[in-house]
C-alpha positions as CSV (number, residue, x, y, z in Angstrom):
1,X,21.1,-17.9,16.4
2,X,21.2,-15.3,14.3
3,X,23.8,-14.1,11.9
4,X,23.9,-10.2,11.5
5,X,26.6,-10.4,9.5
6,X,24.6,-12.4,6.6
7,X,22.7,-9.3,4.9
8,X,19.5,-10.7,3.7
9,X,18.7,-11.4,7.1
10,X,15.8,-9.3,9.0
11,X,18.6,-8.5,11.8
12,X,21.2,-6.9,9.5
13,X,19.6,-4.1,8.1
14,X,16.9,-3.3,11.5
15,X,17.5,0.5,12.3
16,X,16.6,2.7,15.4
17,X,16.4,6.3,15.6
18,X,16.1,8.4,18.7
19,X,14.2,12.3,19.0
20,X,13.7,14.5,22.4
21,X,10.3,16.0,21.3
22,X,10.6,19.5,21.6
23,X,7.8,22.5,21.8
24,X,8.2,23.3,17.7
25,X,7.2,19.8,17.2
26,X,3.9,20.0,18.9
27,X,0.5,21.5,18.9
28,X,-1.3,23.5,21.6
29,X,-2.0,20.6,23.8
30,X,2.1,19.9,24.1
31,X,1.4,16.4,22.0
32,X,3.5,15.9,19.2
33,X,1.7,16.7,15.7
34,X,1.1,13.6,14.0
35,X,2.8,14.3,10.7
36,X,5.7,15.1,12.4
37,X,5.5,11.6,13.9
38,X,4.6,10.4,10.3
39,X,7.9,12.0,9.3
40,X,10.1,10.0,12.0
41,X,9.1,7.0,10.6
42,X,9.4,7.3,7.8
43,X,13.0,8.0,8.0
44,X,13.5,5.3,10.0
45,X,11.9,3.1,7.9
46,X,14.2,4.4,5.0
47,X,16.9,3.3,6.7
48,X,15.8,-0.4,7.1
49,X,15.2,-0.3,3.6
50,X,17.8,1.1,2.1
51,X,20.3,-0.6,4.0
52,X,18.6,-4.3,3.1
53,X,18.7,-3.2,-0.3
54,X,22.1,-1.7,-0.4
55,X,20.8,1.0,-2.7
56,X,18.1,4.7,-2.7
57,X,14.7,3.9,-1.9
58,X,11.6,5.9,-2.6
59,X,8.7,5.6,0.7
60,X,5.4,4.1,-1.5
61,X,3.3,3.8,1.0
62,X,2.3,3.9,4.4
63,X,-0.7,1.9,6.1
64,X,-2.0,0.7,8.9
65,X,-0.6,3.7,11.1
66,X,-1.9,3.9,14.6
67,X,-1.6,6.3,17.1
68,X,-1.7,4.5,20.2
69,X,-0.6,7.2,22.6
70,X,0.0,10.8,22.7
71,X,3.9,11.7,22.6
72,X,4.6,14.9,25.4
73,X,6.9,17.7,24.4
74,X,10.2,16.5,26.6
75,X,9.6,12.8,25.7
76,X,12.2,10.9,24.1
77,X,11.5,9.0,21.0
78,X,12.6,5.9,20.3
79,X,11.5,4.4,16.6
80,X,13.0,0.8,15.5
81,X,12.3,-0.7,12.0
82,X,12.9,-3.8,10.2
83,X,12.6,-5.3,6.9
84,X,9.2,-7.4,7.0
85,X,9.6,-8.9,3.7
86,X,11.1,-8.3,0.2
87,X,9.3,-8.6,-3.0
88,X,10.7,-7.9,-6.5
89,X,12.0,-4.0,-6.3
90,X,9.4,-3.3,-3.3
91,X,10.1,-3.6,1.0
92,X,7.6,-3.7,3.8
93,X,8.8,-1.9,6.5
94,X,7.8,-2.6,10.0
95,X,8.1,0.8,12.2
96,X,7.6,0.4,16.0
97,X,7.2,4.2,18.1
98,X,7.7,4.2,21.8
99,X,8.3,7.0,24.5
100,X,11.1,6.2,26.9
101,X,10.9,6.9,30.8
102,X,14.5,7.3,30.9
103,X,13.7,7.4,35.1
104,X,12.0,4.3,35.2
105,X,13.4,2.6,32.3
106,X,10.7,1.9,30.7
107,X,8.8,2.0,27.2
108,X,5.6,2.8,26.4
109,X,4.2,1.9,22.6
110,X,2.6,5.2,21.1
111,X,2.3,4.5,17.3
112,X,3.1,1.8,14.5
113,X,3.0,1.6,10.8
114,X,3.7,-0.5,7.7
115,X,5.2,1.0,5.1
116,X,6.5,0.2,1.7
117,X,10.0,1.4,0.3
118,X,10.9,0.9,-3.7
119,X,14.5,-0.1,-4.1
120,X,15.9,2.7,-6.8
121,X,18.9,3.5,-8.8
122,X,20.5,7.3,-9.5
123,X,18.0,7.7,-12.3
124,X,14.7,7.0,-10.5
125,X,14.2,3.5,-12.4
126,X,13.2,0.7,-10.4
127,X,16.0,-2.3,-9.4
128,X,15.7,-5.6,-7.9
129,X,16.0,-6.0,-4.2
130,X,17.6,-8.9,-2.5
131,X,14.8,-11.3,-0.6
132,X,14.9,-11.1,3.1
133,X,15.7,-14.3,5.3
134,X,13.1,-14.0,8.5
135,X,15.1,-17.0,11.0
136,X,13.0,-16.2,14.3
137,X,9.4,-17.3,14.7
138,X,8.4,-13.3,14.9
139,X,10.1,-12.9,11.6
140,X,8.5,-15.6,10.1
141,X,4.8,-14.4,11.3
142,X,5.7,-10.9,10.2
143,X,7.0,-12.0,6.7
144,X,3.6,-14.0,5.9
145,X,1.5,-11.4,7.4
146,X,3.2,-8.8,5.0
147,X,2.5,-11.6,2.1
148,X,-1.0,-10.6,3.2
149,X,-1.0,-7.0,3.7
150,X,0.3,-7.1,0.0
151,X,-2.3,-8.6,-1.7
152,X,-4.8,-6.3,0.7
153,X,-2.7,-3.3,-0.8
154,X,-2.5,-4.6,-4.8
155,X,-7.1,-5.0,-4.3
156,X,-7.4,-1.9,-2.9
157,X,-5.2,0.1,-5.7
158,X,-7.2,-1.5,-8.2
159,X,-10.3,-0.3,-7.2
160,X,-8.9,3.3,-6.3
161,X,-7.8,3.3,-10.8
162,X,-11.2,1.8,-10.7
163,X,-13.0,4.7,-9.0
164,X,-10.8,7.2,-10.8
165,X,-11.7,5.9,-14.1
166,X,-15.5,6.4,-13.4
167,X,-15.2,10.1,-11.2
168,X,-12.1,11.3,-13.5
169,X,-14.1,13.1,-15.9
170,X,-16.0,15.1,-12.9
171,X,-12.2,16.2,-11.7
172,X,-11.3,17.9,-15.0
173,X,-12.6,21.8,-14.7
């Protein structure tokens, strides 16, 4: 069973966030614009991660986002997240969108997205995060997958300073 109270575990510091999608959130079709969806999550996400590590936190990165399904001007939005793992002053973030049919109680995924918070104090310098105790079987398959999706991320920003080293000089005007 699990023990909210204990805050290093995944269930202490999940946060939800709720939004009626209105007409200035949208583009011509009535769908709501992506960035604006973007921005939802990520300050749902910001809440996971700041309450897991009890301090600011700065958004990273964000990967693997997918839109799944278009969001309707008058849906209501409904964005949970959860601390995925902890590393030394970094979070991944698991953020879940769906649109509720508050007639026929029901949810419908439209979007989810990892992204990775960086615990920080008043100054801006980085500090240490506590590690996060996954206790269901979920948990555990989302806090090895991040282990993963970590060493994905740290290859693929070495070849980006890679790439940058050999194009830079073609940048400067």
């Amino acid at each position: 069973m699990s023990d909210c109270t204990n805050s290093s575990t995944v269930c202490a510091s999940q946060s939800e966030r709720s939004e009626i999608i209105f007409p200035a959130d949208s583009n011509a079709l009535g769908n709501l614009f992506g960035g604006r969806l973007m921005q939802f999550m990520d300050l749902v996400g910001a809440m996971a991660a700041s309450r897991h590590a009890r301090s600011f936190v700065v958004t990273a990165s964000m990967d693997h986002l997918d839109f799944v399904a278009p969001v309707r001007v008058g849906d209501l939005l409904i964005l949970k997240s959860s601390v995925n793992r902890a590393f030394h002053t970094s979070m991944e973030i698991g953020v879940k969108a769906m649109v509720e049919d508050v007639r026929e109680q029901k949810l419908r995924h439209v979007s989810s997205a990892y992204l990775t918070f960086v615990a920080v104090d008043s100054s801006g310098s980085r500090i240490e995060v506590p590690q996060v105790v996954p206790e269901t079987e979920h948990q555990i398959r989302r806090y090895e997958d991040a282990g993963r999706r970590r060493e994905m991320r740290s290859g693929e920003t070495q070849r980006k300073k890679e790439l940058r080293a050999i194009l830079a000089p073609e940048w400067h005007l």
